[in-house]
Every structure is written in structure tokens, then in C-alpha cells.
GULUMMI-647677 format. One record per residue (C-alpha): y, x, z; residue number from 0; residue in one letter. Coordinates in Angstrom, 1 decimal. Example, Ala and Ser with C-alpha at 12.3 -4.5 7.8 and 13.67 -1.06 7.14 Angstrom:
BEGIN
<site><c2>-4.5</c2><c1>12.3</c1><c3>7.8</c3><nr>0</nr><rest>A</rest></site>
<site><c2>-1.1</c2><c1>13.7</c1><c3>7.1</c3><nr>1</nr><rest>S</rest></site>
This chain:
BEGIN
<site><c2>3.0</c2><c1>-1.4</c1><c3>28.4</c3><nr>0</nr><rest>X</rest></site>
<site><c2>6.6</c2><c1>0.1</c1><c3>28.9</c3><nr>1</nr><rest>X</rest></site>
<site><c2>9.6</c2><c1>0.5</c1><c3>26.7</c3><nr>2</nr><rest>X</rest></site>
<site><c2>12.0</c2><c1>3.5</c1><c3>26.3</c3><nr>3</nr><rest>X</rest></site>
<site><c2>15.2</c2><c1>3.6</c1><c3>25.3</c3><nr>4</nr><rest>X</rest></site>
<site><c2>17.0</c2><c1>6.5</c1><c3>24.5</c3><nr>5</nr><rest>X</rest></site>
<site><c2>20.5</c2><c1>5.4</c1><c3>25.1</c3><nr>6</nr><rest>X</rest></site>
<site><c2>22.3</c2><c1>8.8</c1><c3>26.0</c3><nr>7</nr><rest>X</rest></site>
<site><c2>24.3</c2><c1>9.8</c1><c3>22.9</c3><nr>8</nr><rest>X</rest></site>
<site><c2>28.0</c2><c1>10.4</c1><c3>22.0</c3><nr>9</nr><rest>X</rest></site>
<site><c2>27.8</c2><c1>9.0</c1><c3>18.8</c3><nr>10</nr><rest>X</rest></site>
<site><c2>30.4</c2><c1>10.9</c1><c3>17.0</c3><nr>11</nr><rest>X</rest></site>
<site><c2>29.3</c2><c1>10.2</c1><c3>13.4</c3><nr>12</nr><rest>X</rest></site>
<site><c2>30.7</c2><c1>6.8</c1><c3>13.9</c3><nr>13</nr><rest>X</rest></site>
<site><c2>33.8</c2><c1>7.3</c1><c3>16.0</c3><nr>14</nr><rest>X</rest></site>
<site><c2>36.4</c2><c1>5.6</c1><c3>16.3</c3><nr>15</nr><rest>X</rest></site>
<site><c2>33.5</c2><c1>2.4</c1><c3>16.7</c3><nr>16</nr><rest>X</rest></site>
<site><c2>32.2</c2><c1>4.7</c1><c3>20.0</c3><nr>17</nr><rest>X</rest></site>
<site><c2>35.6</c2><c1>6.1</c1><c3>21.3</c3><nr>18</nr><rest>X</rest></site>
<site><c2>35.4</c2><c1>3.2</c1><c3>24.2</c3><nr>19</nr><rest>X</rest></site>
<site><c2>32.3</c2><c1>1.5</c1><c3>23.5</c3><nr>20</nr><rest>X</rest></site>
<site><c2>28.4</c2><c1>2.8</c1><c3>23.9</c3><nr>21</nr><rest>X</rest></site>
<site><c2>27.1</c2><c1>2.8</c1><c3>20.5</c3><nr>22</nr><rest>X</rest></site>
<site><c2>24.3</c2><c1>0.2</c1><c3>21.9</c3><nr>23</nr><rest>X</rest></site>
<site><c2>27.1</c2><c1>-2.3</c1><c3>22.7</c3><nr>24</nr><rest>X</rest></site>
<site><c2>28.2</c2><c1>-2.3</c1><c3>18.9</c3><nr>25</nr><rest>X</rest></site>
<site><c2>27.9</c2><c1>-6.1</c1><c3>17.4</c3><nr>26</nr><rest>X</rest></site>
<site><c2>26.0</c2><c1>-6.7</c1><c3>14.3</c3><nr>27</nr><rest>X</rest></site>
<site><c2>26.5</c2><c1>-10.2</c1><c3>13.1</c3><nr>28</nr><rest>X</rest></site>
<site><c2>28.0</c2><c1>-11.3</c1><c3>16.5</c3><nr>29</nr><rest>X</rest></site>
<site><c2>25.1</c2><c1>-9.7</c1><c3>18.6</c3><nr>30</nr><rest>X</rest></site>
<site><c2>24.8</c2><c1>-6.3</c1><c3>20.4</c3><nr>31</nr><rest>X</rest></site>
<site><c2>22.6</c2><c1>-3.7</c1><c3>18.8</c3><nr>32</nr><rest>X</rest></site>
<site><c2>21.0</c2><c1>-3.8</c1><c3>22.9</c3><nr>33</nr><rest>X</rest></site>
<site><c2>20.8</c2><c1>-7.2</c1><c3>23.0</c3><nr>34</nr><rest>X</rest></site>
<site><c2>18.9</c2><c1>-7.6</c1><c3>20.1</c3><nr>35</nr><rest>X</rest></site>
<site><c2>16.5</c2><c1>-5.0</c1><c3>20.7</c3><nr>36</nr><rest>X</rest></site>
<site><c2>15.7</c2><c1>-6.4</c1><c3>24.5</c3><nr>37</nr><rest>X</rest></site>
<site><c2>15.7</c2><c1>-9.5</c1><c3>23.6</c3><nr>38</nr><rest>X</rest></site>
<site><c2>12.9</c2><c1>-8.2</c1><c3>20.8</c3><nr>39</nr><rest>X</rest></site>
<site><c2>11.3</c2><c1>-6.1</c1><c3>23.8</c3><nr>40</nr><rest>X</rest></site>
<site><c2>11.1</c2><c1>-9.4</c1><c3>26.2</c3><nr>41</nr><rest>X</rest></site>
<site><c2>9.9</c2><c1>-11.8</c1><c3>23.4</c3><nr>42</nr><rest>X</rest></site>
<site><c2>6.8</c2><c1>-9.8</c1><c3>22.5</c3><nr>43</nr><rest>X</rest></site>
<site><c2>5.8</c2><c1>-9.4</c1><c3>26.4</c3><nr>44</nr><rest>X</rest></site>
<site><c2>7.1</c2><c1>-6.3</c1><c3>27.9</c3><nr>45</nr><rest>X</rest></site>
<site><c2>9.0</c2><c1>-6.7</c1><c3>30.6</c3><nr>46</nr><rest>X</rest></site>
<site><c2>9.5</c2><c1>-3.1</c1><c3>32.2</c3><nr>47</nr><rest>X</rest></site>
<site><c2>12.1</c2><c1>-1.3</c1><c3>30.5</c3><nr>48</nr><rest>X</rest></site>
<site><c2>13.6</c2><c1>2.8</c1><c3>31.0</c3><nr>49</nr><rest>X</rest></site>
<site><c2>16.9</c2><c1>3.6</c1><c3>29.8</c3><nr>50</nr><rest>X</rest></site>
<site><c2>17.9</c2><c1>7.1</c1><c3>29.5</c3><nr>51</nr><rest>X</rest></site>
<site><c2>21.9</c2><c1>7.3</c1><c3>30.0</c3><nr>52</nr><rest>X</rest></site>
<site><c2>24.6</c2><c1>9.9</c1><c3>29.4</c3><nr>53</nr><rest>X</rest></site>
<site><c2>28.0</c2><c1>8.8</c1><c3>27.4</c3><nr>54</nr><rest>X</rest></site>
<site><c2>30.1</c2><c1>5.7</c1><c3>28.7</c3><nr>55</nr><rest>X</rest></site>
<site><c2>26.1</c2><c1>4.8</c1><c3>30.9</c3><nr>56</nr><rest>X</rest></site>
<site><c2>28.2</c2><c1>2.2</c1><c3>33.5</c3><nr>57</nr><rest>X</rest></site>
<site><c2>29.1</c2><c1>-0.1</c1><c3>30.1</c3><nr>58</nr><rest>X</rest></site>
<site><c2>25.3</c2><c1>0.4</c1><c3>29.6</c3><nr>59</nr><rest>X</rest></site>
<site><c2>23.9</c2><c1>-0.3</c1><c3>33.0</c3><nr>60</nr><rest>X</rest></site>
<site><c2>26.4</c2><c1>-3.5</c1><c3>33.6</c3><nr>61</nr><rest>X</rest></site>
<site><c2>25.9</c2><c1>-5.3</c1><c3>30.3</c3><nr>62</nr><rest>X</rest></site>
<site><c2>21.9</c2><c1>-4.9</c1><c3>31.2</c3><nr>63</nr><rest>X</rest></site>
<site><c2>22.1</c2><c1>-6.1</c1><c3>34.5</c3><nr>64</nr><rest>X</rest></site>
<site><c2>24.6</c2><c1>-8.8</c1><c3>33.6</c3><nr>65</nr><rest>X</rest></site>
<site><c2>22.8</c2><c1>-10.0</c1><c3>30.3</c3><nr>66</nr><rest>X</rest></site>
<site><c2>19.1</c2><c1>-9.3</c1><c3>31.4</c3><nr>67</nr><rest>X</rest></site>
<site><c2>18.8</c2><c1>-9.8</c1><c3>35.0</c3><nr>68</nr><rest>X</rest></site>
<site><c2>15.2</c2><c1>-10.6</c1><c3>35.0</c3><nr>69</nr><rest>X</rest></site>
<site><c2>14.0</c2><c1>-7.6</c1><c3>33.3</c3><nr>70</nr><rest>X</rest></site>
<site><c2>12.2</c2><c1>-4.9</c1><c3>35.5</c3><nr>71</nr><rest>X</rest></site>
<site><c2>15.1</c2><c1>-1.9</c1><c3>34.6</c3><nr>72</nr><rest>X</rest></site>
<site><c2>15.4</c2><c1>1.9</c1><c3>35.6</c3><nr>73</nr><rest>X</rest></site>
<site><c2>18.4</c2><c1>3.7</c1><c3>34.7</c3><nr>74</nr><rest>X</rest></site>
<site><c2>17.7</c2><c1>7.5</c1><c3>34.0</c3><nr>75</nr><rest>X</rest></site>
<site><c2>21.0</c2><c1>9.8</c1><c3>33.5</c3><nr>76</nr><rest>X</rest></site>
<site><c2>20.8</c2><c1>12.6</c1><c3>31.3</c3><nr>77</nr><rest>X</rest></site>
<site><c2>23.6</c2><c1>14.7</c1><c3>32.9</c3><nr>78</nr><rest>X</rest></site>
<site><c2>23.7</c2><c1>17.3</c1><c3>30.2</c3><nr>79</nr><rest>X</rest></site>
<site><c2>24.0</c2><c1>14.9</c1><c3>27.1</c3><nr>80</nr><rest>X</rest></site>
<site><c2>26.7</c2><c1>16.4</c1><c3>25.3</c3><nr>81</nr><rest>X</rest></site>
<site><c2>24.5</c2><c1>19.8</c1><c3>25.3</c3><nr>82</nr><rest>X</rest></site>
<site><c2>21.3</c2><c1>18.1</c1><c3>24.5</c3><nr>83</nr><rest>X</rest></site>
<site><c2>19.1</c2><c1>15.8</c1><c3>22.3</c3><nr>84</nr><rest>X</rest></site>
<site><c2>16.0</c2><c1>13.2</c1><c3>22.2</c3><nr>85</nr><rest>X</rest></site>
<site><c2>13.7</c2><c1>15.5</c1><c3>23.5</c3><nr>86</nr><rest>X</rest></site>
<site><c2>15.4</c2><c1>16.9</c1><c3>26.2</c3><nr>87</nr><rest>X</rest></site>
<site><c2>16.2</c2><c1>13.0</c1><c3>26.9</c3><nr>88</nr><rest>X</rest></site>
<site><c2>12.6</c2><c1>12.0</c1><c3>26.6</c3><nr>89</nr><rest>X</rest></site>
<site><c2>10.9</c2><c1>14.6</c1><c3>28.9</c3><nr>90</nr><rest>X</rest></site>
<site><c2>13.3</c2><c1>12.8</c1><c3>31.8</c3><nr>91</nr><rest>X</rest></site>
<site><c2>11.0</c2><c1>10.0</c1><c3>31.6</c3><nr>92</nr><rest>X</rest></site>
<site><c2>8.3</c2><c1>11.4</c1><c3>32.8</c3><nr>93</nr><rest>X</rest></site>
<site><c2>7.9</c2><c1>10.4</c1><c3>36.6</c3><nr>94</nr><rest>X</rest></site>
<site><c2>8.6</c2><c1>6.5</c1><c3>35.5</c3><nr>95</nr><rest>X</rest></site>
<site><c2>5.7</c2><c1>6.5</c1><c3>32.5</c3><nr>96</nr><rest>X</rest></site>
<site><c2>3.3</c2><c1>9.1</c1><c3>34.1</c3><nr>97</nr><rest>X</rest></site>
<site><c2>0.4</c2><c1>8.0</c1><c3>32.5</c3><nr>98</nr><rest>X</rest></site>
<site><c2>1.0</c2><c1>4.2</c1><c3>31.2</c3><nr>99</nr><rest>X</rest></site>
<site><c2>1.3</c2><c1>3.5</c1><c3>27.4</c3><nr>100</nr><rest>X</rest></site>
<site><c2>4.8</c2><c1>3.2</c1><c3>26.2</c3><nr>101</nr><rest>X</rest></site>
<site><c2>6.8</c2><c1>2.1</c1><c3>22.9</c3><nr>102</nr><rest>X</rest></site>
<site><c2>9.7</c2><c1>4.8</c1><c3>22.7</c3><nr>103</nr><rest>X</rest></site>
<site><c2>13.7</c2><c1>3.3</c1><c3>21.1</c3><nr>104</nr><rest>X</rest></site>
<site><c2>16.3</c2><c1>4.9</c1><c3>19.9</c3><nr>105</nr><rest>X</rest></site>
<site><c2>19.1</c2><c1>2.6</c1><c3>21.0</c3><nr>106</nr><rest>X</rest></site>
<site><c2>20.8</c2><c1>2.7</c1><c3>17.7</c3><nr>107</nr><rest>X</rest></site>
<site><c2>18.2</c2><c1>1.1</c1><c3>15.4</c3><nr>108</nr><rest>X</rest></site>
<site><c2>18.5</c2><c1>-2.6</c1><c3>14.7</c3><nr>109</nr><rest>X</rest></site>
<site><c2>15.0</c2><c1>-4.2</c1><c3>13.3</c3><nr>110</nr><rest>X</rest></site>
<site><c2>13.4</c2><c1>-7.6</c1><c3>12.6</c3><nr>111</nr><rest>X</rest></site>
<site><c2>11.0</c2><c1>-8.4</c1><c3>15.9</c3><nr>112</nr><rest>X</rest></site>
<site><c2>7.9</c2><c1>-8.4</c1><c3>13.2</c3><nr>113</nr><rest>X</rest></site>
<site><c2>8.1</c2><c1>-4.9</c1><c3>13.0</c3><nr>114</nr><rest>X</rest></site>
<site><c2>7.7</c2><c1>-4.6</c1><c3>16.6</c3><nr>115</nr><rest>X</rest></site>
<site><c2>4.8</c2><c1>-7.4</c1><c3>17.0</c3><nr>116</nr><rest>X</rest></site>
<site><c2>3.4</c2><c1>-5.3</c1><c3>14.0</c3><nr>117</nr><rest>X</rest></site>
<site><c2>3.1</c2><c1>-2.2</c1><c3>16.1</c3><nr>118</nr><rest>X</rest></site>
<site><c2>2.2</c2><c1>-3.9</c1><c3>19.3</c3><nr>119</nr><rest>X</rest></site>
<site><c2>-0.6</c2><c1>-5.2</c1><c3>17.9</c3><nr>120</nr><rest>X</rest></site>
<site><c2>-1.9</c2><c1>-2.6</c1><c3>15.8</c3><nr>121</nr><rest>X</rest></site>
<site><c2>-5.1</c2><c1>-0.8</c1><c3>16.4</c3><nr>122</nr><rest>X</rest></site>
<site><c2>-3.8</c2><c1>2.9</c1><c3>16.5</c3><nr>123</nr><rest>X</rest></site>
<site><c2>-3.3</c2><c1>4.5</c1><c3>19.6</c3><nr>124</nr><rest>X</rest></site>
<site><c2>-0.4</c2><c1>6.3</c1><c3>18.4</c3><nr>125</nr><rest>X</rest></site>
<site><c2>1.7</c2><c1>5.5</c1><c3>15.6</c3><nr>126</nr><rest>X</rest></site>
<site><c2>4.9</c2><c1>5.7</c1><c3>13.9</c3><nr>127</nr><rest>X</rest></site>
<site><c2>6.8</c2><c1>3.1</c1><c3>12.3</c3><nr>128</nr><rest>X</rest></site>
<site><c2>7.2</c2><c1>4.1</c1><c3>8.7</c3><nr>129</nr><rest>X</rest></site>
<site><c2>9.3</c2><c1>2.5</c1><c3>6.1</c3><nr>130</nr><rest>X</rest></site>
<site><c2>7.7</c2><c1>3.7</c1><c3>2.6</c3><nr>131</nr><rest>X</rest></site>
<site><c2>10.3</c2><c1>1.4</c1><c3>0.7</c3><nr>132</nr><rest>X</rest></site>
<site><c2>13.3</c2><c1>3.9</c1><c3>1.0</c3><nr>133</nr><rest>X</rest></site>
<site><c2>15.3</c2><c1>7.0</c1><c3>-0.4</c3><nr>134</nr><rest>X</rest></site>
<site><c2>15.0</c2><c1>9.8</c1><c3>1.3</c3><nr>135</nr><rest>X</rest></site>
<site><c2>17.5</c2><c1>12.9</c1><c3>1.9</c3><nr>136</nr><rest>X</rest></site>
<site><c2>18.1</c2><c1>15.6</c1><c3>4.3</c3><nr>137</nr><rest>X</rest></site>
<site><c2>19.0</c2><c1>13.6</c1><c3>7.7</c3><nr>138</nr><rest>X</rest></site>
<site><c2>15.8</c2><c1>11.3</c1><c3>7.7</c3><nr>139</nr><rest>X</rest></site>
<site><c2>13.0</c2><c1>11.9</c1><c3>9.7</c3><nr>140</nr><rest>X</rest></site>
<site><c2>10.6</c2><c1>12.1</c1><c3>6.5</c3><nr>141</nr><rest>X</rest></site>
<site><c2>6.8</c2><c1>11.8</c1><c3>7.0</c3><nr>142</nr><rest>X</rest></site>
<site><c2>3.7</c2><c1>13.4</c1><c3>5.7</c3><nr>143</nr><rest>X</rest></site>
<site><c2>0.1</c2><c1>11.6</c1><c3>5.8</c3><nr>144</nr><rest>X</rest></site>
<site><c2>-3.1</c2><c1>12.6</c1><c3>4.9</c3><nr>145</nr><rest>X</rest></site>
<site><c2>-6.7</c2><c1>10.8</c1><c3>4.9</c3><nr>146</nr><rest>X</rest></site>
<site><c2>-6.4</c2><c1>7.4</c1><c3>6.9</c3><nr>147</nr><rest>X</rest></site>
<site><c2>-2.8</c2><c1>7.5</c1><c3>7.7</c3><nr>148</nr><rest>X</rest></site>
<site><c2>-2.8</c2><c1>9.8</c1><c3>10.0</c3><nr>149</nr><rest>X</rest></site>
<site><c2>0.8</c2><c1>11.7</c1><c3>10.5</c3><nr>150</nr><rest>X</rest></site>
<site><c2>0.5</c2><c1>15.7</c1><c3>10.3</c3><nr>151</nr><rest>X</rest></site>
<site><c2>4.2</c2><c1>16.0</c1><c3>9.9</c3><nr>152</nr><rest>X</rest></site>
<site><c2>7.4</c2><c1>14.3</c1><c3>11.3</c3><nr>153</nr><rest>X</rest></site>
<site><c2>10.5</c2><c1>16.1</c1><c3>10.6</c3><nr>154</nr><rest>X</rest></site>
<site><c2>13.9</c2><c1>16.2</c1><c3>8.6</c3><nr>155</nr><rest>X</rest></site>
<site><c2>13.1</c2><c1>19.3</c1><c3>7.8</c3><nr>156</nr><rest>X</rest></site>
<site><c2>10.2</c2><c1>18.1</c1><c3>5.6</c3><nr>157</nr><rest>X</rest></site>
<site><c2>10.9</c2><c1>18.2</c1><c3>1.6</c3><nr>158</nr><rest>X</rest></site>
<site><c2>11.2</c2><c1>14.5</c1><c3>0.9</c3><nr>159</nr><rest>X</rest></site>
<site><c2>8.7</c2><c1>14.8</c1><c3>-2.4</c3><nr>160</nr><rest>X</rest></site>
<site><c2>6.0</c2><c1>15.1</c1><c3>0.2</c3><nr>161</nr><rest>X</rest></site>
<site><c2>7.2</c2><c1>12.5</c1><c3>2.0</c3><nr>162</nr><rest>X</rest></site>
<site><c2>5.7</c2><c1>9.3</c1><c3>2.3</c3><nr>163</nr><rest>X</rest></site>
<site><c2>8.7</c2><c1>7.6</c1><c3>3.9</c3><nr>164</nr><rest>X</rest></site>
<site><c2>10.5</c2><c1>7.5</c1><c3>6.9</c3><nr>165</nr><rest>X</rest></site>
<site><c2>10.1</c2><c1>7.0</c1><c3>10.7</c3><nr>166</nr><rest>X</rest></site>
<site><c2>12.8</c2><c1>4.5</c1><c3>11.9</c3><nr>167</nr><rest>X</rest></site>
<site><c2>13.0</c2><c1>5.5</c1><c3>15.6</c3><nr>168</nr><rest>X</rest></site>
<site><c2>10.4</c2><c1>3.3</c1><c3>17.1</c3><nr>169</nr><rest>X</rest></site>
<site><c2>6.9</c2><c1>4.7</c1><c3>18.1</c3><nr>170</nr><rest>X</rest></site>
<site><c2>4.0</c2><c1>3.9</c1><c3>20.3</c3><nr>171</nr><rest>X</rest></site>
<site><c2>2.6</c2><c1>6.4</c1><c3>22.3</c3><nr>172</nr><rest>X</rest></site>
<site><c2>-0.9</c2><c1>5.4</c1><c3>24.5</c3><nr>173</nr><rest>X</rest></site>
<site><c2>-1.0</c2><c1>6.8</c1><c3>28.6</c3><nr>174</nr><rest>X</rest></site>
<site><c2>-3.7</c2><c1>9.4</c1><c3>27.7</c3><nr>175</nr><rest>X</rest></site>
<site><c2>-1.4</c2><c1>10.7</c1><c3>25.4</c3><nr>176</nr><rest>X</rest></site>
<site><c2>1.4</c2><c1>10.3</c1><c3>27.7</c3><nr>177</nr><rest>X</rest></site>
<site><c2>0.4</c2><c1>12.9</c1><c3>29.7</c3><nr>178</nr><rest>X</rest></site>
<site><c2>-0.2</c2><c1>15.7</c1><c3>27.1</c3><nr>179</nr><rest>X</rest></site>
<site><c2>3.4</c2><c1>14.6</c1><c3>25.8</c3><nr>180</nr><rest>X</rest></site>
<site><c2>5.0</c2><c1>15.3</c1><c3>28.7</c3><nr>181</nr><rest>X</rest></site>
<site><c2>4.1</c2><c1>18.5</c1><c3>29.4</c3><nr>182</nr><rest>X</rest></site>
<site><c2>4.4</c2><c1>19.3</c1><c3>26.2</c3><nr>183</nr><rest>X</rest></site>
<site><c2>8.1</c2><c1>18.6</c1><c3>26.0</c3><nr>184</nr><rest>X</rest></site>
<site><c2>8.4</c2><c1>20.4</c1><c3>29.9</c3><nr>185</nr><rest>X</rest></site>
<site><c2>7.3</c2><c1>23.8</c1><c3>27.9</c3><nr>186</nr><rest>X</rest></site>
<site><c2>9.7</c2><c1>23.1</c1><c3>24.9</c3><nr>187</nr><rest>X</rest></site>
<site><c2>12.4</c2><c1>22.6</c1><c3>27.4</c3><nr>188</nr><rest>X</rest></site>
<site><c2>12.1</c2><c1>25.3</c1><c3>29.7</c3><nr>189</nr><rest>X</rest></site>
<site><c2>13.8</c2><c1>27.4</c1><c3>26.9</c3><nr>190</nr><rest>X</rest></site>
<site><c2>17.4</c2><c1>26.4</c1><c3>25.9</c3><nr>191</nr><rest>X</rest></site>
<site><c2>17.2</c2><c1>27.4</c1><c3>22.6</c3><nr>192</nr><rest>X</rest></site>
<site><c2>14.8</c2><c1>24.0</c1><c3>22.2</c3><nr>193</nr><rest>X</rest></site>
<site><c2>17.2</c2><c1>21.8</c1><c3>24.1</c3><nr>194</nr><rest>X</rest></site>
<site><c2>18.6</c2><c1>20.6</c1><c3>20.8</c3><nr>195</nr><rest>X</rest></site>
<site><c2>15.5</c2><c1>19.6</c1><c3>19.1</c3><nr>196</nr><rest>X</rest></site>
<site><c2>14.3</c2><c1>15.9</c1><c3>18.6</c3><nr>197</nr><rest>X</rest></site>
<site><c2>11.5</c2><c1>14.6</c1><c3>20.5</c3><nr>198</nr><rest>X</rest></site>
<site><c2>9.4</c2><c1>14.6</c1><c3>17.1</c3><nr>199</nr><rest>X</rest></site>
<site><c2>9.2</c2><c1>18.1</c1><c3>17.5</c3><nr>200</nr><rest>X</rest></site>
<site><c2>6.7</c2><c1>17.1</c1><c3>20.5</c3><nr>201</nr><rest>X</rest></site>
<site><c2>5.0</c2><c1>15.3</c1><c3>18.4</c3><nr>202</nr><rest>X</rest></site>
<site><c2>4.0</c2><c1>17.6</c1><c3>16.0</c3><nr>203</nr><rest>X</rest></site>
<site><c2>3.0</c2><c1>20.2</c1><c3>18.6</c3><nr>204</nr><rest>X</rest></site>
<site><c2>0.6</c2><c1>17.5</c1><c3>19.6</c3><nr>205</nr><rest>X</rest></site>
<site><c2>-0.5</c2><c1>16.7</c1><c3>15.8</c3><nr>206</nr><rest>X</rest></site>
<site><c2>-1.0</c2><c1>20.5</c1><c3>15.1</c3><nr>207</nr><rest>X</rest></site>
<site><c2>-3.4</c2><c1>20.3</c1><c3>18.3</c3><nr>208</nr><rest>X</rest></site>
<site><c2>-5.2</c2><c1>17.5</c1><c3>16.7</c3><nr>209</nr><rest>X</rest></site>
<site><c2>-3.9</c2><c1>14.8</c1><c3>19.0</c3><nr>210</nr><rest>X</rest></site>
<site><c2>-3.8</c2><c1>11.9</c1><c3>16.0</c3><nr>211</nr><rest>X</rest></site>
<site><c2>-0.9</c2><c1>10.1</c1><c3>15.0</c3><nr>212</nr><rest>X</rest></site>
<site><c2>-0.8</c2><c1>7.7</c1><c3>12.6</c3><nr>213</nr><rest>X</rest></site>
<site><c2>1.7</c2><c1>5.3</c1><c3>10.4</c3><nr>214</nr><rest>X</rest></site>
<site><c2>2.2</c2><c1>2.1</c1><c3>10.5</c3><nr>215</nr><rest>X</rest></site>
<site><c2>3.6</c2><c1>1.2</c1><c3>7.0</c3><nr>216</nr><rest>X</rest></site>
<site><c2>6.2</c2><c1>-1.8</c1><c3>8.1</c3><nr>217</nr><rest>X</rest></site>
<site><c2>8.4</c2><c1>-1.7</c1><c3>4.3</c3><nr>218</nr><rest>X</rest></site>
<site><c2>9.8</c2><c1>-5.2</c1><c3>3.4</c3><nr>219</nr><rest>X</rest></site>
<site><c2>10.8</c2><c1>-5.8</c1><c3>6.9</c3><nr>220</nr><rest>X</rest></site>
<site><c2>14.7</c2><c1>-5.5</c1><c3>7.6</c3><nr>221</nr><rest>X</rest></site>
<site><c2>15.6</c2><c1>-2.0</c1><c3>10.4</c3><nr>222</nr><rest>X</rest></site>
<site><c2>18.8</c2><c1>0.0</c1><c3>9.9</c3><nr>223</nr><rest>X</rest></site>
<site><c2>19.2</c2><c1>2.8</c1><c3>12.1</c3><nr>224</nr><rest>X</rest></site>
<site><c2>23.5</c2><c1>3.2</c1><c3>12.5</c3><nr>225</nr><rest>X</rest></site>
<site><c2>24.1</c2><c1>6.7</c1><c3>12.7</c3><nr>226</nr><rest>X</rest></site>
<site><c2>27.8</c2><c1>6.3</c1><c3>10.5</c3><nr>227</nr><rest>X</rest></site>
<site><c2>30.3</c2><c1>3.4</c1><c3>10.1</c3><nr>228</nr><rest>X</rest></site>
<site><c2>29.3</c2><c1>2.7</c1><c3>6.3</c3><nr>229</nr><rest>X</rest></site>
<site><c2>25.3</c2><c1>1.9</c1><c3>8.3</c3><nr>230</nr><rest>X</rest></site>
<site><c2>26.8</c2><c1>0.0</c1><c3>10.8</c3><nr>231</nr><rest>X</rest></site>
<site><c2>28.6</c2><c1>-2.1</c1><c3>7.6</c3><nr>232</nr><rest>X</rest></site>
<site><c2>25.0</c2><c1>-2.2</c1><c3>6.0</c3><nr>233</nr><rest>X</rest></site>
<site><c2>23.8</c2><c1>-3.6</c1><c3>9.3</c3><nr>234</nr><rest>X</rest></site>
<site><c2>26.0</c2><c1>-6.2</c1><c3>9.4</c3><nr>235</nr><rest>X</rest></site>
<site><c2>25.0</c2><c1>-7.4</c1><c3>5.5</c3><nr>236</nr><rest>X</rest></site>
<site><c2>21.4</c2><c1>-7.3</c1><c3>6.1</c3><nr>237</nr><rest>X</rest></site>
<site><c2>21.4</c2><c1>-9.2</c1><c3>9.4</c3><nr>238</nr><rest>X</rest></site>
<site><c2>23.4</c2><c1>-11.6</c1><c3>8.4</c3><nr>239</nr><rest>X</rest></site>
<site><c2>21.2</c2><c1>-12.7</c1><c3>5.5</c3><nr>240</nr><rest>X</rest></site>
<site><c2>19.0</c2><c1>-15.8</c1><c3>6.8</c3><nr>241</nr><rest>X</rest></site>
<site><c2>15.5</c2><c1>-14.6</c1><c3>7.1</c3><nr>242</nr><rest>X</rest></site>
């Protein structure tokens, strides 16, 4: 099993925080929003990790290498960041995952390692993280289940009152699937008019040709995802709290 991270954004939402400094380097309660996540990665046994670069990547690639020596990394830059999003960030992933199963990060979400155990361990093939414990509004990724679990919908767009709660950023994703991912997010790319949409748009393609999904309900465990400065305050609360 391999990890993703999608590492590749500006940030702006947060600036000035980002003006010098990867959002990924950030500190919440005295520890980098990378280091915590790797560390995470490395304690639940995966040890081959792809970051996909753009803003400030050098900051990235040195506090990795300095920090986590031992860990099997491979730096893909996303050369068009500024113009682009997740899925345009994802698909560049493809020759280093080709057909092995893979949990998927954005680099700005800061979670308790349970949730990522939780997901490691858990008996879908696919599956999205889902926090059901939450208010939702227009910038979430909001999520719609039917029978079993199973995800038919993944979207901000979604109306929140059929929601059943959020995805938080972090998704696993089996090799067969891989492959169908992959070439589905090579179509969506080839136009430019798709080269702002988020790599759940992918997914859903894949849902709506019955490729299953499902959602693994992880409410009661701490995650923020730090998109502005008043999350990245929240993030500091919450993580400081003793567990």
C-alpha cells in the first residue's frame, strides 16, 4: 500500500500564514501539519510515500528528506498549479501507483491516527472517510449514501439536507480500481475546461459506472481540514486537548 499526498496548492484562503511557508509546514500545537500526517502514515505501516508539488515544493522536499530520511519518497511537480486543482494533481500520479492500492491526502488535513488505522483496516475496497457529526455548508465535500454505505455522490455541490456528512480529504482507493481512476481522470483532463475540478469529480464518474464506493463513518474522532486562518486556530484548540 502507497500514500498520496496532494501537497501542490497556493493556499490563499489563509495568507499571510502561506506567504513564505507551504501550508503543510504550518504548526499546530508545536508540530507540522506534514509531520504529523507522515508520522501517522509510518506508524500504521506504509512506508512508500508520493508527494505531488507546485507552490514553495523545495521547503517541501527538504523538510521531508531532512525530517523523514527513511521513508521511500517521490517528488512529483505539478508545473501548472496556480491554473489547476486536485484532479489535475492526482492524474500525475499515475506512472508511480499504476496498479498498487493507495490511501490518497490532502496535505492540509490534520486527523487523529485512529481514523487512519480505521480505514486501513476496513473491509471496503474503496472508501471515504466521512465525518457524519458536522454542519454542513457550501464549501464541504458533502456525501450521499444509499443501501450499505455505499457513496453515489461526493460533491460540494450536493444540497447538504441529503447529505450524510462530509469527506475529510482522506480516501482509499484498491489497484484494480487504480487503473480505471486513472484513465478516468486522463479523459477529464484532456479538456481544460475540467482542469479546475476536484479529483471527487473522478470519483463519481466511476460511482455512476457502478464502480462502488463506500463510507467509512469515522465521527467522534478529532480531523480539521485548514483551508482559512480561523481553521487553522480551531486546529490548534482541538490538538492541543489531551486525548
Amino acid at each position: 500500500m502507497k500514500a498520496i499526498i496532494l501537497a501542490a496548492g497556493v493556499g490563499s484562503r489563509i495568507r499571510p500564514l502561506t506567504n513564505n511557508c507551504p501550508k503543510s509546514l504550518l504548526k499546530v500545537d508545536g508540530k507540522t501539519i506534514l509531520e504529523m500526517m507522515l508520522s501517522h502514515i509510518q506508524d500504521c505501516g506504509i512506508h512508500e510515500v508520493i508527494f505531488v508539488l507546485g507552490y514553495l515544493q523545495e521547503q517541501i522536499k527538504e523538510y521531508v528528506k531532512t525530517n523523514f530520511p527513511d521513508l521511500n519518497t517521490h517528488f512529483v511537480t505539478n508545473g501548472r498549479y496556480a491554473e489547476t486543482n486536485t484532479g489535475f494533481s492526482l492524474m500525475l500520479t499515475k506512472d508511480l501507483i499504476q496498479d498498487s492500492t493507495f490511501i490518497k491526502f490532502d496535505a492540509d488535513v490534520v486527523f487523529d491516527k485512529e481514523i487512519l488505522k480505521k480505514l486501513i483496516e476496513c473491509e471496503y475496497d474503496n472508501c471515504l472517510c466521512v465525518d457524519k457529526n458536522i454542519n454542513l455548508d457550501a464549501e464541504e465535500i458533502k456525501v450521499i449514501v444509499k443501501d450499505n454505505n455505499r457513496v453515489i455522490k461526493a460533491s460540494k455541490t450536493v444540497n447538504p439536507k441529503d447529505a450524510v456528512g462530509e469527506s475529510i480529504g482522506i480516501e482509499k482507493i484498491s489497484g484494480e480500481t487504480a487503473k480505471l481512476l486513472f484513465a478516468e481522470l486522463e479523459i477529464m483532463m484532456e479538456d481544460e475546461q475540467n482542469h479546475q475540478e476536484y479529483y471527487e469529480g473522478a470519483y463519481e464518474r466511476l460511482m455512476e459506472d457502478h464502480v462502488p464506493f463506500y463510507a467509512l463513518e469515522i465521527s467522534g474522532l478529532r480531523w480539521v481540514e485548514i483551508d482559512t486562518q480561523e481553521d487553522f486556530i480551531t486546529a490548534g484548540q482541538i490538538f492541543s486537548q489531551q486525548t
